[in-house]
N, C-alpha and C positions, 0 to 999 in steps of 0.2 A: 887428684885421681878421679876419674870418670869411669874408665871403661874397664876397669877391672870388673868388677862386679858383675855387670851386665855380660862383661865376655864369657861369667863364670855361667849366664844362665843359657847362654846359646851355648852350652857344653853340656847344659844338665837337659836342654830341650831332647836334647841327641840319648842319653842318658834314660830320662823319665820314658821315651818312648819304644826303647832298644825289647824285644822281644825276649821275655827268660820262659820257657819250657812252656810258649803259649798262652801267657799273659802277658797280661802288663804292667806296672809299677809302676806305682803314686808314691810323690814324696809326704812324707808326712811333715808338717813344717813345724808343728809342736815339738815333733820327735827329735827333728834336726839341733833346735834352738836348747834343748836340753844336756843332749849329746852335746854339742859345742860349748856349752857354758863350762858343762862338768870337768873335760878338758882343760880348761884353762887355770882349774885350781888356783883359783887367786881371789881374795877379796875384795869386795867394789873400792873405787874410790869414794870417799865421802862427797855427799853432793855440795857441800858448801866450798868444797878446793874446787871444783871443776866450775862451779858459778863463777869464783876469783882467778881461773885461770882462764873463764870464757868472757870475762871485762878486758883481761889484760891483752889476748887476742884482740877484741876490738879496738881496744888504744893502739896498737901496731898496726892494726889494717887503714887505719883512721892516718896514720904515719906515713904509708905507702900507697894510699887511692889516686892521690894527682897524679905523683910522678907514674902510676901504673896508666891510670888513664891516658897518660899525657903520648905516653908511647904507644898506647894499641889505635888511639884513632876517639875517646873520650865512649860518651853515651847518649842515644836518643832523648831526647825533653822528656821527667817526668819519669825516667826509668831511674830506676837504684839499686844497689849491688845487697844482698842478705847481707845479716849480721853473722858471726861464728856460733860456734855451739862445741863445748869442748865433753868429750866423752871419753870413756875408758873401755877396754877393752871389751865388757860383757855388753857396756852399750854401742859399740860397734859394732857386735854379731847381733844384739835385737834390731841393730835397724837396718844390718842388710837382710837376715833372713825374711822382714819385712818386705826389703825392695824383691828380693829372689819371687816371696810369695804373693806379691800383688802382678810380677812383671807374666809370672808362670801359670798366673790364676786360668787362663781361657783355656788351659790344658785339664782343669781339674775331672770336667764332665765328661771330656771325651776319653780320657784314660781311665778311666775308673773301672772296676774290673770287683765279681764279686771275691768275698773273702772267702782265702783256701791255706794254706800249709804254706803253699809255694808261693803265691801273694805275698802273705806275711814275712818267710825267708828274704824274697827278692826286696819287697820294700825295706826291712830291716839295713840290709848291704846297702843298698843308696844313700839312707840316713843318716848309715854310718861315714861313708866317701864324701858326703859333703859336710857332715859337718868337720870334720877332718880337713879338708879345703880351708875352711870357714875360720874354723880355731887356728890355723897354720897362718892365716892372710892375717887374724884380728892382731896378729901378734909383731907382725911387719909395717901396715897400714900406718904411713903417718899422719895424713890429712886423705877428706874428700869431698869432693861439691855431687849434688845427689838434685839432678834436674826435673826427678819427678819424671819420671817418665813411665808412660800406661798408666797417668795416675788420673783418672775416672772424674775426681772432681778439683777443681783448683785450690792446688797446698803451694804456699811460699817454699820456691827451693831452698836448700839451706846448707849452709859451710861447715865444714866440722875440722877439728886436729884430732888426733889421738892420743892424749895428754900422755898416758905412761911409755908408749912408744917416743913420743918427741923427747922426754924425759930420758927414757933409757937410753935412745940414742949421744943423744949431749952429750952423757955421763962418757957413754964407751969410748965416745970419740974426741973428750976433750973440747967440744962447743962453745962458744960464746951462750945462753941458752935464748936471752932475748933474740938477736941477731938469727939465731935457727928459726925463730918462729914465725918473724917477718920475711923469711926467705921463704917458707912454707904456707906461708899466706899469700903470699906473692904470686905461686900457683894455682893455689884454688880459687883467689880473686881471677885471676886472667879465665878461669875456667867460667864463672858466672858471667864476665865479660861476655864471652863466648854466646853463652843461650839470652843473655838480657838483650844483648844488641842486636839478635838475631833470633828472632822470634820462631822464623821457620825451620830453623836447626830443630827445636824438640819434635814439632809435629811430623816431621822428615822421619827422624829418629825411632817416634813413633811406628810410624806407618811401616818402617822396615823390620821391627822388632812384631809386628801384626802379624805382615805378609810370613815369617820365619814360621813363627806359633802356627800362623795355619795352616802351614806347608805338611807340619808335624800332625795335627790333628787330622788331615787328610790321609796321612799314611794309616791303612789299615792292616789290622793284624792277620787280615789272611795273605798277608803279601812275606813272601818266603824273607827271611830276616838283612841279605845285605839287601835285596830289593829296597825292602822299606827302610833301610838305613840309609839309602841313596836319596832316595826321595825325603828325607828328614834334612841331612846336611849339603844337600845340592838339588837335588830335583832337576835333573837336569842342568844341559847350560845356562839358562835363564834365575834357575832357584843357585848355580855357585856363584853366579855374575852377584846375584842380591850379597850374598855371604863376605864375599871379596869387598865389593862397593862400603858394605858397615866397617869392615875390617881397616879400610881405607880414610875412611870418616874417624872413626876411633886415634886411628897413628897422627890424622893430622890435630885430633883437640888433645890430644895430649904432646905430643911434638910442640905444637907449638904454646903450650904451660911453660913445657922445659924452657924456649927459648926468649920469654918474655920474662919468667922467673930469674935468668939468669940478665937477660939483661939492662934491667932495672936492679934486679939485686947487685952488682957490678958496679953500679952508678950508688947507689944507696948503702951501702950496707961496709962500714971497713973492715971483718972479716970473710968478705966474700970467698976471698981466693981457699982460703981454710973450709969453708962450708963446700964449697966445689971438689975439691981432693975428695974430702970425708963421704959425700954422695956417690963421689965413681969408686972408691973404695966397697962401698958399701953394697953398691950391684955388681962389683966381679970377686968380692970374694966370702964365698959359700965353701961350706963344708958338703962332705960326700951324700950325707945324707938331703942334707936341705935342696942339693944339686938336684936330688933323684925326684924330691916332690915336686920342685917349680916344673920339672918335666913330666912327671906322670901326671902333673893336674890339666897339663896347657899354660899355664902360666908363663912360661922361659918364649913360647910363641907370643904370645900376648904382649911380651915385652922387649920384645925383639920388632915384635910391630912398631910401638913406641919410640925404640930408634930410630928408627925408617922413618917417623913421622917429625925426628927432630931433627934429623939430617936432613929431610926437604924443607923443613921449615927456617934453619938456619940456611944452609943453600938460599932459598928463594930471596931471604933478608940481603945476608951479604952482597948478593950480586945485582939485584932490585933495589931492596928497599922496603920496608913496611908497609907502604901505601898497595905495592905492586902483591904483597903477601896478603895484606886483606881481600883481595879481588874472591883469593879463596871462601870466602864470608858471604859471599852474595847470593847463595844459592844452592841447589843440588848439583845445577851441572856444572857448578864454577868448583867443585869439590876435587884434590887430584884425584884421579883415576889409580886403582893398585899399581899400575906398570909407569904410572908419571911420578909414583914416591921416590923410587929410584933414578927418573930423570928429571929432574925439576925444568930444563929447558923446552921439553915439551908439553909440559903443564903450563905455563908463561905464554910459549907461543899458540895455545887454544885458547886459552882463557882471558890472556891479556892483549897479546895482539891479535887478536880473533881469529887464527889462519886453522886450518883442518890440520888435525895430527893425524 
């Protein structure tokens, strides 16, 4: 997983700047990270299992590097894929409300608003919506690769599972556990593939997660509230083109996890066909309540994109070829377009056989 998180904060850009009775609302990220832990009511894992469960990760990925390389197209000289890092639930909500508060930092100064009654209410209500999000996703999240992105000085990206989620799910679902966890490496590897082989993917990444933020900061509070809602999540045609365009980038680096995960996992692994059932199980069947959050958060969109992004990425394979799906890699504008996820034929013929769509 990649773009969850990040999709969570271009919801909270929308969010943190939305106008209540003439202020404006900061998130507090202490507040957040408290509220979310509290939540979870559960005790850490001890750090010495998650060390022995974060070797035994690298033994599996160490299992599966060639055969994953062998199929995406390998790695530039000199490049090398992170190692894992296995965390449990409270340390997956400290290190996204991390990612949330470094990605939302350039928001701090230009929202900030003195303290009032109604400040404090409004910020209170946010606090509480995401960490509510936050503790709801820590509890789902199986793995995720975290590219560092807005991140000011250079950090090694880094690999994670979610050791009690990988766990819990095994159990429910009857799992092989080793065999679950090299499929699930299997994804976050293809994902570090993804930004190690292609350098311009983060700073791309970057610049449109910038252009978003300042779109937001731009919107001033004397602009009557859908106004400045508009100009937060569209800004016109040019600011939904940007919106669409991420949205598009995000379906194709996760699409295609799904479709390199499965298809090395297929080759590798002899309870694949069990791990595959147990995964599409697993995203269509929610109860009434959990249905109601992955919608009221944006999540059910988010992952609806996701499809879209493994339908074109399987499409382009099947009918192409891997060599002709890579082409996607090469760039911004070799990227599909929102309206090519659904035709993969005319993604092919601009990008591969260079002809005007």
């Amino acid at each position: 997983m990649v773009g969850a998180v990040y999709g969570v904060a271009a919801v909270l850009v929308v969010e943190v700047v939305r106008p209540r009775g003439g202020t404006t609302v900061l998130l507090d990220w202490d507040d957040v990270g408290r509220l979310a832990t509290a939540r979870l009511r559960e005790e850490r894992v001890a750090p010495e299992r998650l060390a022995r469960a974060a070797e035994a990760y690298d033994g599996f990925a160490a299992e599966v590097r060639e055969p994953l390389l062998e199929a995406v197209g390998g790695l530039p000289p000199g490049v090398r894929l992170p190692g894992f890092q296995a965390l449990d639930r409270a340390g997956w909500l400290a290190l996204n409300v991390g990612i949330l508060r470094r990605v939302m930092a350039p928001l701090a100064s230009a929202t900030s608003v003195p303290d009032s009654r109604l400040a404090v209410a409004g910020r209170a209500g946010v606090n509480r919506y995401v960490a509510m999000m936050l503790t709801f996703m820590a509890r789902r999240v199986l793995g995720q690769y975290d590219p560092q992105l807005l991140g000011r000085e250079h950090v090694q990206p880094a690999l994670y599972l979610v050791e009690p989620n990988v766990a819990a799910w095994g159990r429910l679902a009857g799992l092989p556990g080793d065999d679950l966890r090299r499929w699930l490496i299997l994804h976050e590897m293809t994902h570090a593939w993804q930004f190690a082989a292609h350098p311009w993917l983060r700073d791309y990444l970057d610049s449109q997660v910038d252009e978003l933020t300042a779109a937001a900061v731009a919107a001033t509070p004397s602009r009557a509230g859908l106004q400045r809602l508009m100009a937060v999540t569209a800004g016109g045609p040019s600011r939904w083109q940007l919106v669409r365009g991420m949205q598009a980038m995000m379906s194709l680096i996760e699409g295609h996890g799904n479709l390199v995960m499965n298809l090395v996992g297929r080759e590798l692994l002899p309870s694949f066909a069990r791990l595959d059932a147990a995964y599409r199980r697993r995203s269509g069947e929610r109860g009434p309540l959990e249905r109601l959050v992955w919608r009221a958060t944006g999540l059910e969109m988010k992952l609806e994109q996701y499809r879209a992004g493994e339908r074109f990425a399987r499409a382009v394979h099947e009918r192409y070829g891997m060599e002709a799906l890579n082409r996607a890699w090469e760039g911004p504008d070799a990227v599909p377009r929102p309206e090519e996820l659904g035709a993969p034929e005319r993604w092919y013929r601009r990008v591969v056989e260079g002809r005007r769509s």
